[in-house]
C-alpha positions as CSV (number, residue, x, y, z in Angstrom):
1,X,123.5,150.0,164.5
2,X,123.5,153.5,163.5
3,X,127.0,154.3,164.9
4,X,128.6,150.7,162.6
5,X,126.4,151.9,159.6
6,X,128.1,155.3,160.1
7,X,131.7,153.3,160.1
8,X,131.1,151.6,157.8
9,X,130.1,154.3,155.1
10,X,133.9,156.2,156.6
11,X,135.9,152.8,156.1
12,X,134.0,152.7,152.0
13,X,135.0,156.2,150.8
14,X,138.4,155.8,152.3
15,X,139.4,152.6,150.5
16,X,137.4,154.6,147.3
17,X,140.1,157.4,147.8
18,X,142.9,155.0,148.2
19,X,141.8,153.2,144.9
20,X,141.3,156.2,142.8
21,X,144.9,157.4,144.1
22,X,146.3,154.3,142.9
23,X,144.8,153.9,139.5
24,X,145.5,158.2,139.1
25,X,148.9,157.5,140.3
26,X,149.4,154.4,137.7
27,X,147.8,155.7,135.3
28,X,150.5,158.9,134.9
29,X,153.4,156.4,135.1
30,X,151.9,154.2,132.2
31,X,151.6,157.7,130.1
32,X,154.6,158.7,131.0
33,X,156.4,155.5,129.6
34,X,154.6,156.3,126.3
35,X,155.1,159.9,126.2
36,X,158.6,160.7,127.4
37,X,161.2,160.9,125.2
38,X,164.0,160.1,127.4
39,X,162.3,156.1,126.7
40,X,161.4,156.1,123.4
41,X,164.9,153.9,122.7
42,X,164.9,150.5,122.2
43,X,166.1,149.7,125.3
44,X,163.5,151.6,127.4
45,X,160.7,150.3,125.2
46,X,162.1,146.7,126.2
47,X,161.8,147.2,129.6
48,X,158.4,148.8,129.6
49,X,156.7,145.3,130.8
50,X,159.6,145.5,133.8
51,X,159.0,149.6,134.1
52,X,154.7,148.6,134.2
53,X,155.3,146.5,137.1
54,X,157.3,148.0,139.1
55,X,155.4,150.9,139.1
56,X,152.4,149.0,140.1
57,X,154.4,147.1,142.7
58,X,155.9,150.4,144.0
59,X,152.7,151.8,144.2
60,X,150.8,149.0,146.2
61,X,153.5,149.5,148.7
62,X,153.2,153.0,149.2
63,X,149.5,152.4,149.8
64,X,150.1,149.9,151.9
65,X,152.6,152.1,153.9
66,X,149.6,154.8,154.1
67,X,147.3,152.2,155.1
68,X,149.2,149.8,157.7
69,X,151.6,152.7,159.1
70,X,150.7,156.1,158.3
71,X,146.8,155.6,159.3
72,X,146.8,153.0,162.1
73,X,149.5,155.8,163.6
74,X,146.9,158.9,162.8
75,X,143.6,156.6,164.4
76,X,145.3,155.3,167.2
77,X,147.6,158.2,168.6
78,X,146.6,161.4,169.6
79,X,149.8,162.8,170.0
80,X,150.0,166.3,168.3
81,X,153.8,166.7,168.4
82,X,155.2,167.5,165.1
83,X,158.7,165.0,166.4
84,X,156.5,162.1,166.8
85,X,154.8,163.1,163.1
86,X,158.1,163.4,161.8
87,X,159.3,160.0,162.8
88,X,156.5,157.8,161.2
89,X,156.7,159.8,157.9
90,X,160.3,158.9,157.4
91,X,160.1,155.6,158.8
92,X,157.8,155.2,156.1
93,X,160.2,157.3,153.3
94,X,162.7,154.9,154.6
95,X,160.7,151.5,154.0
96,X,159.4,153.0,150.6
97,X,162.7,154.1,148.8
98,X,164.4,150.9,149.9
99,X,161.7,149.0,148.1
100,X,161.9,150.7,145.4
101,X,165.2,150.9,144.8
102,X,165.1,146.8,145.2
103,X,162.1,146.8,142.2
104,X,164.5,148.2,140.1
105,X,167.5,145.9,140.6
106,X,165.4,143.0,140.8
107,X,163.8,143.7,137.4
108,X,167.1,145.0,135.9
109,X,165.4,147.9,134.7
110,X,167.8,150.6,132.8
111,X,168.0,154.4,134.0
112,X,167.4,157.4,132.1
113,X,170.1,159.8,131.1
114,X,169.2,162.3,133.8
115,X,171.1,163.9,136.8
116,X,169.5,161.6,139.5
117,X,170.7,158.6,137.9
118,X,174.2,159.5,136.4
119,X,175.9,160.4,140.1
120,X,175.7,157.2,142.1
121,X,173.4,155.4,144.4
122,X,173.6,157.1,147.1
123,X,172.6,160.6,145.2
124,X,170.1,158.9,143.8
125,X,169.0,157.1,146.7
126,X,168.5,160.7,148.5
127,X,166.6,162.4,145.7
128,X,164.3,159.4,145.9
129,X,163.8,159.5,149.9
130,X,163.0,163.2,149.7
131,X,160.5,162.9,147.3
132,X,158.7,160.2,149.5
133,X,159.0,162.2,152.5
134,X,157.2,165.3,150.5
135,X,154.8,162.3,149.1
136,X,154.0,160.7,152.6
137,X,153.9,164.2,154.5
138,X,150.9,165.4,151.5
139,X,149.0,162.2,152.3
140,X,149.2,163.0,156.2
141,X,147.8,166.3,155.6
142,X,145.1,165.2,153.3
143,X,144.1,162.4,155.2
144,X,143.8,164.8,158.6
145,X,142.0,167.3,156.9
146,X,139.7,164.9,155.6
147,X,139.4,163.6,159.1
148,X,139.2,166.4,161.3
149,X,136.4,167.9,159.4
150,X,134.6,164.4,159.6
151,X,135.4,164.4,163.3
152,X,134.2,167.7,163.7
153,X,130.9,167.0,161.7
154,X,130.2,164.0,164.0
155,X,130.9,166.1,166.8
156,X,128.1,168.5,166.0
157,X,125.6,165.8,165.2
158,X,126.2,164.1,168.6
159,X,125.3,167.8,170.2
160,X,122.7,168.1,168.5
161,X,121.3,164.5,169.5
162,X,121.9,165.6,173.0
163,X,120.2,169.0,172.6
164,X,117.1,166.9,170.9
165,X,117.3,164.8,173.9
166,X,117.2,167.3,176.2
167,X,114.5,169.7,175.0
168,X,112.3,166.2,174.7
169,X,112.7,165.5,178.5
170,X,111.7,168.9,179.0
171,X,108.5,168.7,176.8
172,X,107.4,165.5,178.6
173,X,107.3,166.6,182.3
174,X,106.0,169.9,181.3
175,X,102.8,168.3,179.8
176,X,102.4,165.9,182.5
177,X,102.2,168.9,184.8
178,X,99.7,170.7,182.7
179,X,97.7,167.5,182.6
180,X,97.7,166.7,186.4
181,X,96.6,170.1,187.1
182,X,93.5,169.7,184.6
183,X,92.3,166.5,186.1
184,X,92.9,167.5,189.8
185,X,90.9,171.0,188.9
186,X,88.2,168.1,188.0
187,X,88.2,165.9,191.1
188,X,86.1,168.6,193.0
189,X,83.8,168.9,190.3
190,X,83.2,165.2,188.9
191,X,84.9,162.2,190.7
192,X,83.9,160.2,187.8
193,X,85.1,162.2,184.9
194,X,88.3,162.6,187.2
195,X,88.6,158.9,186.9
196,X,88.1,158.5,183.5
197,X,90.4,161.8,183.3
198,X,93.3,159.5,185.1
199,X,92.5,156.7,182.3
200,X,92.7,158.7,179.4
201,X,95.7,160.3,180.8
202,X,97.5,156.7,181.0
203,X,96.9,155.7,177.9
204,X,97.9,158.6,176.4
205,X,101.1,158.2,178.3
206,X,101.8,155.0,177.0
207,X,101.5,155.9,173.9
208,X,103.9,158.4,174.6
209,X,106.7,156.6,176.2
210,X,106.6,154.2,173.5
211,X,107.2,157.6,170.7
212,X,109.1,159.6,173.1
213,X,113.0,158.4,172.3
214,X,112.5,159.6,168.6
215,X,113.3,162.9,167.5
216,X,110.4,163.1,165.1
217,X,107.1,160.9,164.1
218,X,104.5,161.6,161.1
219,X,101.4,163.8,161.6
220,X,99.2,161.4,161.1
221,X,100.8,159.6,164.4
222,X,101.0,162.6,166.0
223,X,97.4,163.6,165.4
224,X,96.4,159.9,166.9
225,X,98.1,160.7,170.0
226,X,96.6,164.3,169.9
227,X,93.0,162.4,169.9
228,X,94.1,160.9,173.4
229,X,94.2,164.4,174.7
230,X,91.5,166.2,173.1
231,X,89.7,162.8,174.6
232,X,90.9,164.1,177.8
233,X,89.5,168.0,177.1
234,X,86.3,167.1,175.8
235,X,85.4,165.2,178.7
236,X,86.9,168.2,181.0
237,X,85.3,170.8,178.6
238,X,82.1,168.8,177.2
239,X,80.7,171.1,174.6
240,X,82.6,173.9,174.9
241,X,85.0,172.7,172.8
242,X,84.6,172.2,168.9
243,X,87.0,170.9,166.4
244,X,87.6,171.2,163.2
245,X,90.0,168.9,161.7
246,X,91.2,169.3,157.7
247,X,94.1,167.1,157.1
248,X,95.2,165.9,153.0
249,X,96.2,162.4,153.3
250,X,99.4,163.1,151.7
251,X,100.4,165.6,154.9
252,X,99.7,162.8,157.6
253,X,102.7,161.0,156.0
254,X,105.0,164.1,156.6
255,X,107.6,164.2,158.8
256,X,106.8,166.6,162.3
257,X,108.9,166.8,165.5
258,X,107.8,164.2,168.3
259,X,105.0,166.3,170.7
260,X,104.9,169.1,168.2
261,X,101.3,168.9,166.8
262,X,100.3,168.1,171.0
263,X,102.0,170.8,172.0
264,X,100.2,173.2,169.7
265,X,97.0,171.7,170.8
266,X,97.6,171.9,174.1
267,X,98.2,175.8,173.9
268,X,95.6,176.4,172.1
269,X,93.0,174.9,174.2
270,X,94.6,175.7,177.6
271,X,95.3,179.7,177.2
272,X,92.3,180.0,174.8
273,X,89.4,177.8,174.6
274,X,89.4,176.6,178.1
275,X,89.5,180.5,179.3
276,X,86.0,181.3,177.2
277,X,82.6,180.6,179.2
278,X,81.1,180.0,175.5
279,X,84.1,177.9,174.6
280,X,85.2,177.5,171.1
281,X,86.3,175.5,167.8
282,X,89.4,174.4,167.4
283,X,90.0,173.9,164.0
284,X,93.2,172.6,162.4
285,X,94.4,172.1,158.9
286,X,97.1,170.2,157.0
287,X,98.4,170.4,153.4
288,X,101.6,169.9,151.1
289,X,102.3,173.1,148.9
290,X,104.9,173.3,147.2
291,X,106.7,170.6,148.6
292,X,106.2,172.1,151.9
293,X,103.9,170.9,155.1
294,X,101.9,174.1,156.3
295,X,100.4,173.3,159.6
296,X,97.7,175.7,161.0
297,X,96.1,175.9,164.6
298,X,93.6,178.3,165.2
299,X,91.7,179.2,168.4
300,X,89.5,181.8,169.9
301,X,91.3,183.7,172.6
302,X,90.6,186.8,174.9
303,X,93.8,188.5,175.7
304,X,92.5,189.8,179.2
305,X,92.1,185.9,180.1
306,X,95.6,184.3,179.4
307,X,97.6,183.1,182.3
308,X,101.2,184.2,182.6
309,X,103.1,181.0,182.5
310,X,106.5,178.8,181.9
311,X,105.8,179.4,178.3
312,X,108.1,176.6,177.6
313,X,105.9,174.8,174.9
314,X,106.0,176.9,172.0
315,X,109.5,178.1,172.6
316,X,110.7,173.9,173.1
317,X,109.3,173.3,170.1
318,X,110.9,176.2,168.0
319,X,114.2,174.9,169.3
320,X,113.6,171.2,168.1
321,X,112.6,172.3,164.5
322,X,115.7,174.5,164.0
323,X,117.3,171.6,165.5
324,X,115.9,169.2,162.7
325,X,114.9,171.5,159.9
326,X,117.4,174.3,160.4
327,X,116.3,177.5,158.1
328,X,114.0,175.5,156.3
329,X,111.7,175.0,159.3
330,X,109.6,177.8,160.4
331,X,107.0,178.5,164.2
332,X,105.3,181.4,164.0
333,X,102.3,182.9,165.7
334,X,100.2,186.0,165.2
335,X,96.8,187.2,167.3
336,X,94.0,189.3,165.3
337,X,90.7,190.1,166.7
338,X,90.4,187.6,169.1
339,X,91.8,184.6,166.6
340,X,95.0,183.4,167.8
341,X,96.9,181.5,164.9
342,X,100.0,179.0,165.0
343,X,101.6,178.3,161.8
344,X,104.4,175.9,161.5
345,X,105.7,175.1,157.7
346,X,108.5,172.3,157.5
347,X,110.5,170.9,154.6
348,X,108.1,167.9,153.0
349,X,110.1,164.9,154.0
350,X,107.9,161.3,154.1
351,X,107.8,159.6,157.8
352,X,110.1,156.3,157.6
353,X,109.8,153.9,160.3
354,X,113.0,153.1,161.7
């Protein structure tokens, strides 16, 4: 749906174009009529009805000749060699100077008192099929340039898609790892928290699986599937851990990256709280400022106490929001006195379900 929506938007601006070149072309041809003084006589201002419509009649052929030769050519073959080029172009000169030459016996129109006209057909004929040669060659480099950087913005999207794609399926088993190691940790201690470990664990995965093909969600879904998992920790951690959640209502409705608020979260609680025999509050907080979603995490750590690990988390998730965001999306992190802060600030951009 998304790639005919895309095609469809291409195939309207390029009949736009087409239609302002031919009412930019006519227009010019109807003020030159008026303006010149070469047909100010009586005989010229006659035939200015005749002159009119075989301007508009010439015209609508060379569009057509654009559309039905020149472009079917440039979509369909990929050819790059300039012999091939220069055989459509003056086929199409060709087609375009005989039909215009016809427009003007056929209306009987009268010719100016200029060189072209005053040293036979065939001079004038020749003037006429270069000028629709230099005519048809300007459309073919418009419309290509017009094209290729089309072509080459599509290009990058479809990367980046597939670079979104990847860092998700990354992100998915690497949390399912973390996950299986809490609850096997657990099946020593408590076979029945381990159990209801494994449940909260599956429905957190479903929720997940269902979520997981989109590049980005709202907070406020996000935070419902981060309740699954701190479901999981508190029954792992008990009282040990705190939270302390401060969300506006106008942030849940922001636009995040799929997994980013978890994977935050996850961090916080697995190389900080879950380290400290005393445990610790998690607290996070959510507000628009400035047209900008500010997302903090903040945990209790002790340096001494973090594991070295893949430390793919964090750095996935800094790759999706330059991915999404670009410069306009920020992940940064800072430690002070035992207090380890996350700070992510996005562009304000309401969640639309697709």
């Amino acid at each position: 749906m998304i790639v005919m929506s895309e095609q469809k938007k291409t195939n309207t601006i390029y009949y736009l174009c087409q239609f302002l070149g031919f009412a930019i072309m006519l227009s010019l041809s109807t003020m030159a009529f008026f303006l010149d003084p070469e047909l100010q006589g009586p005989e010229f201002k006659d035939s200015i009805p005749g002159q009119l419509m075989r301007a508009l009649l010439s015209y609508l052929a060379f569009f057509l000749l654009t559309h039905f030769l020149l472009r079917q050519y440039h979509s369909h073959n990929q050819s790059t060699e300039i012999k091939v080029y220069v055989k459509v172009i003056i086929q199409c000169s060709l087609s375009y100077a005989v039909i215009d030459q016809v427009l003007v016996v056929l209306f009987q129109l009268p010719k100016p008192d200029m060189f072209m006209y005053q040293h036979g057909l065939a001079l004038e004929f020749s003037i006429n099929f270069l000028l629709c040669i230099i005519s048809f060659l300007f459309w073919s480099l418009l419309y290509l340039t017009i094209t290729s950087i089309r072509d080459r913005r599509k290009l990058a999207e479809q990367l980046k898609d597939q670079q979104l794609a990847s860092l998700m399926n990354q992100i998915n088993p690497h949390f399912l790892f973390n996950s299986l190691n809490t609850i096997r940790g657990m099946i020593y201690e408590d076979e029945d928290k381990a159990a209801e470990l494994v449940t909260q664990l599956s429905t957190l995965f479903r929720y997940n699986l269902s979520t997981n093909t989109k590049a980005y969600t709202s907070l406020g879904e996000e935070l419902a599937v981060c309740q699954h998992y701190l479901a999981i920790e508190d029954i792992r951690l008990g009282d040990r851990l705190r939270l302390n959640i401060n969300t506006s209502d106008e942030s849940l409705k922001a636009k995040i990256p799929t997994m980013g608020l978890l994977t935050i979260v996850e961090n916080a609680i697995k190389h900080g709280i879950a380290n400290l025999r005393e445990g610790g509050t998690l607290t996070l907080n959510s507000e628009i400022k400035d047209n900008v979603l500010i997302i903090e995490v903040i945990n209790p750590y002790q340096q001494s106490l973090v594991k070295s690990g893949t430390k793919v988390g964090l750095k996935n998730l800094k790759q999706r929001i330059e991915l999404i965001f670009g410069k306009q999306g920020t992940l940064s992190q800072k430690a002070d006195n035992d207090i380890f802060n996350v700070n992510m600030s996005l562009p304000y951009d309401p969640f639309q379900n697709e």
